[in-house]
C-alpha positions, 0 to 999 in steps of 0.5 A: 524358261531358265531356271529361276536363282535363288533369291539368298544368291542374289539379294545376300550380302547386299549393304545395309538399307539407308532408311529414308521415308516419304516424308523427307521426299516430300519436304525436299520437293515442296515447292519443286517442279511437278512430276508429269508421268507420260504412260505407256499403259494405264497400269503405271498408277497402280503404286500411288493414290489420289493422283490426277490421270488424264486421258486426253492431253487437251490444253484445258484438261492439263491446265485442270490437272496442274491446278490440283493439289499433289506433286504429281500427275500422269498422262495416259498415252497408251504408246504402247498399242502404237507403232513407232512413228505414231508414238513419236507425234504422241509424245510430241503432242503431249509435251507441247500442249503441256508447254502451253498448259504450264504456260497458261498457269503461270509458268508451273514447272515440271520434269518429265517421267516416261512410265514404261513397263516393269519388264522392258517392253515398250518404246525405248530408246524413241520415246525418251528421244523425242522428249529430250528433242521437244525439251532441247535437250537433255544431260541424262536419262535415268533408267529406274524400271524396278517395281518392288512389289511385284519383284521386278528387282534390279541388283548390280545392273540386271533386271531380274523378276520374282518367279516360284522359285526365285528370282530369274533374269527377265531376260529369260522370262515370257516377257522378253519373246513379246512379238512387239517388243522382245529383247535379249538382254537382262544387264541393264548397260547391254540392254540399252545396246541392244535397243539402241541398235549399237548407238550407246554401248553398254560400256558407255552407261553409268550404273548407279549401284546399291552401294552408291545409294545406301554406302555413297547416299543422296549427295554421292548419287547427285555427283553421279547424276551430274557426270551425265551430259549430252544425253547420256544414260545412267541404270539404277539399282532398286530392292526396296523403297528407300533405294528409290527414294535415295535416289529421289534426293539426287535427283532433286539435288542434282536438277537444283544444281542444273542437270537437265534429266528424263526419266524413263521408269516403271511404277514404283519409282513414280510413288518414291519421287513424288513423296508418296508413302505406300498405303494399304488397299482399299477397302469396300467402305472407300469404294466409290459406288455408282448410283443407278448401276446394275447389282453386278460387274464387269471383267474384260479380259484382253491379256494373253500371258499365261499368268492372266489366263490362270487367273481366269481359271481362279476366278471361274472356279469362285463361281458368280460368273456369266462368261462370254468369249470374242472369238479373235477368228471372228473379230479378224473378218469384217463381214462378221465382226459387229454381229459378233460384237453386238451378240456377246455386248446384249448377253453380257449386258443381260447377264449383269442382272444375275452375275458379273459378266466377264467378255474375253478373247479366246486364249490362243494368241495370233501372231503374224510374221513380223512385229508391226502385222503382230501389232495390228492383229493386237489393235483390231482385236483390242478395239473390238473387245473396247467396243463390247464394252462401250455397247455393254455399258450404253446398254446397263452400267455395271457396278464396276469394271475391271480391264485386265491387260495394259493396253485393254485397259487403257483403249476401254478407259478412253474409248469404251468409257469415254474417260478424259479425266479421272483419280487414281484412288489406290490399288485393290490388292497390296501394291498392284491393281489401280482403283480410278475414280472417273470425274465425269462421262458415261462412267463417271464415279465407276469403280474402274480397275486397271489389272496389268496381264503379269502381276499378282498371284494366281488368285488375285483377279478373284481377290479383286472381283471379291473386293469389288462385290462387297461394295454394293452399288447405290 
C-alpha cells in the first residue's frame, strides 16, 4: 500500500465552506419527487434515521413505502452479490414495479438514486445504464461516492480515503484489488474510463469542483448540471455536508427546469439530498427491545477485509463472547455442509443463554482464478453462514443481531430473517452502523445492525455490541 499524504497537503487552501443547512434542503424539496435509493448492500442507511427499507420490491411493499411520511426510501437489491446480467433483470425488476407502485398511488413522483460503495466497488457503469434505459433515458449521471464520516473524501476529482496517517488515493487502497470489482484508477474522470472500458473517456466527464460548489453555489452548479445530455457523466467534489447539500439545490434546480438525472452515490449523499440533518447515535433507552428474546445477542461476521478482522480481535479481548467458526474448506463440500451448519447454529444457539454468540467464517479468503468463480465461492459461503443464522434464530431469538460485511448483512436480512419491510432508526456509532427496526416476521422489532466490513475504529465492533448489551430484552 502507498504511502498515505497528508491531509494539510490535500485539504489546505480548499475555498471557504458555503453553509447550507438540512433545513433549506428540506424546504426547497417539499413537495418534490421522492428520492428512491436502489442499494447495492444493506450499509447505505447508515447516515439517515427513520427511513422506510425494503427488501423485497413487491407492488404492495412499494406501495407501502410511497405512503410513509419522509422524502426518501431504499430498496435493497444487494446487486452487489450478483453477476452482471443477474444484476441487470434486478435493477429492472425494481424500477418497473415501482413504476406500477407509483402509478397506483396516484402518480407519486420520484428520481432515482443507485447507492453504490464508498470505495468504487460494485456494478458500474451497468446499473445506472439499465436505469436510464427503463426510465428512457437520461441527460446525466451524477457521480457523488463521497462518505464524509468515514473520510472517503473527494478533492479535485480524486477519491481519496482517511487512513493512520493521512488521506491515501483509494486507488492505492485494499479495496480497489476486490477479486470482483478491483480498479486502478482514483481520478474520478479516469475512473469512469477504466470502468466503462473506454466508452466514456475521462476528457469527456464533467468535474464539479469544490470551487463551483462553495465559490460558484447552488445556481452556478445547476447551469453545470444542465450542460449534461444524452447521458453524459458528471463527478462531484465532497469534504463536508454542506458540499452535498449545495449540490442538493442543484440538483433540485436543474431537475425543475427539465434535466433528467441519475444519480449514482455512496452514503452521505443520500442524507444531504433528502434534507436530513445528521443526528447523534442512538442510545440504549431508544433501542427497540424484543420481548420473549434470549438475555444475549448475535454477531455474524462474514467481512474478510482486514479492518473487520481486527475488530473481531477487539471485541474478543472484551470478553462476553461464545465464538463458533464456519470453516469456508467445509462449506465448500456438499457431503459436509449442512452438518457443519446445523452443529455451530445448536451451539450457538445454545450459547445465547450465557453469552452473545458470535458465528464467523475462517479469516483466510478463497479466491478462484477468475472474478465470476471468486464471486461464486463468496455467495456459497454467505449463504451458508445466512442459513446458521436462520437455524440459530428458529431455534432462540437473540436480543439482537449484528451482520458485519455488506452482502452478509444483506442475504441475513432477507433470508436468514425473513425481512420484507423494516426503519432505518439511526446509526450506533457517530455516522456509521445502521439500527433497522424490522416491522413484521421472525424478526420483527429486533434490533438489527447492518456493520459495512471497512468502516469505524479498530474498536468499533466492541463499541456497538457494548451499546447493544445495555439494552436489556423485555
Amino acid at each position: 500500500m502507498p504511502h498515505p499524504t497528508p491531509e494539510q497537503d490535500v485539504l489546505g487552501g480548499l475555498p471557504p465552506v458555503r453553509p447550507i443547512s438540512a433545513a433549506q434542503v428540506a424546504d426547497r424539496i417539499a413537495g418534490g419527487p421522492r428520492l428512491v435509493v436502489l442499494d447495492d448492500d444493506p450499509t447505505g442507511t447508515q447516515t439517515v434515521a427513520d427511513v422506510p427499507v425494503l427488501t423485497s420490491w413487491a407492488v404492495d411493499d412499494l406501495r407501502w413505502a410511497l405512503r410513509q411520511p419522509g422524502t426518501a426510501f431504499f430498496v435493497l437489491t444487494n446487486t452487489r452479490s450478483l453477476g452482471p446480467a443477474d444484476a441487470a433483470e434486478r435493477n429492472r425488476q425494481v424500477v418497473r414495479a415501482l413504476r406500477a407502485a407509483a402509478e397506483a398511488e396516484g402518480g407519486v413522483r420520484y428520481v432515482l438514486a443507485s447507492r453504490g460503495d464508498s470505495t468504487l466497488r460494485g456494478h458500474f457503469p451497468l446499473e445506472t445504464d439499465v436505469l436510464a434505459e427503463e426510465l428512457g433515458g437520461a441527460d446525466g449521471t451524477i457521480l457523488v461516492p463521497a462518505y464524509v464520516e468515514a473520510g472517503r473524501l473527494t478533492v479535485g476529482g480524486t477519491h481519496w480515503m482517511r487512513v493512520d496517517g493521512g488521506l491515501l488515493p483509494v486507488g492505492g487502497s485494499e479495496f480497489a484489488r476486490d477479486a470482483t470489482f478491483g480498479y486502478r484508477s482514483s481520478a474520478l474522470p479516469d475512473w469512469v474510463e477504466e470502468k466503462t472500458a473506454g466508452r466514456v473517456r475521462a476528457a469527456e466527464v464533467l468535474t464539479i469542483t469544490l470551487d463551483d460548489l462553495r465559490v460558484g453555489g447552488p445556481t452556478h452548479t445547476a447551469d453545470l448540471l444542465r450542460t449534461l445530455h444524452d447521458g453524459a457523466t458528471a463527478v462531484v467534489d465532497a469534504v463536508r455536508d454542506d458540499d452535498l447539500r449545495v449540490l442538493a439545490l442543484a440538483l433540485a434546480e436543474a431537475e425543475e427546469a427539465g434535466s433528467r438525472l441519475l444519480y449514482r452515490v455512496g452514503p452521505s449523499f443520500v442524507r444531504a439530498r433528502a434534507g436530513q440533518a445528521g443526528r447523534p447515535p442512538l442510545t440504549p433507552d431508544t433501542l427497540p427491545r424484543p420481548a420473549g428474546a434470549a438475555p444475549h445477542g448475535l454477531i455474524a461476521i462474514g467481512s474478510h477485509v482486514s479492518l473487520t478482522t481486527r475488530q473481531l480481535a477487539r471485541l474478543r479481548q472484551r470478553g462476553g463472547i461464545a465464538e463458533f467458526e464456519l470453516e469456508v474448506g467445509t462449506l465448500l463440500d456438499a457431503e459436509r455442509r449442512d452438518t457443519h451448519v446445523a452443529d455451530v447454529a445448536a451451539a450457538a444457539a445454545a450459547a445465547l443463554e450465557h453469552a452473545d454468540a458470535v458465528i464467523h467464517t475462517s479469516r483466510t479468503l478463497v479466491t478462484a482464478v477468475d472474478a465470476d468463480a471468486s464471486l461464486d465461492i463468496a455467495r456459497r459461503v454467505s449463504a451458508a453462514l445466512v442459513e446458521t443464522v436462520r437455524q440459530v434464530n428458529a431455534a432462540r431469538r437473540p436480543a439482537f443481531v449484528v451482520a458485519k460485511g455488506g452482502i452478509t448483512s444483506s442475504d441475513i436480512a432477507t433470508e436468514g430473517l425473513g425481512i420484507d419491510r423494516a426503519w432505518a432508526r439511526g446509526t450506533l456509532l457517530p455516522g456509521i452502523v445502521s439500527l433497522w427496526q424490522p416491522v413484521a416476521g421472525p424478526a420483527a422489532n429486533t434490533p438489527y445492525v447492518v456493520f459495512a466490513g471497512n468502516v469505524g475504529t479498530d474498536d468499533a465492533l466492541a463499541d456497538a455490541v457494548d451499546l447493544l448489551r445495555s439494552a436489556a430484552p423485555c
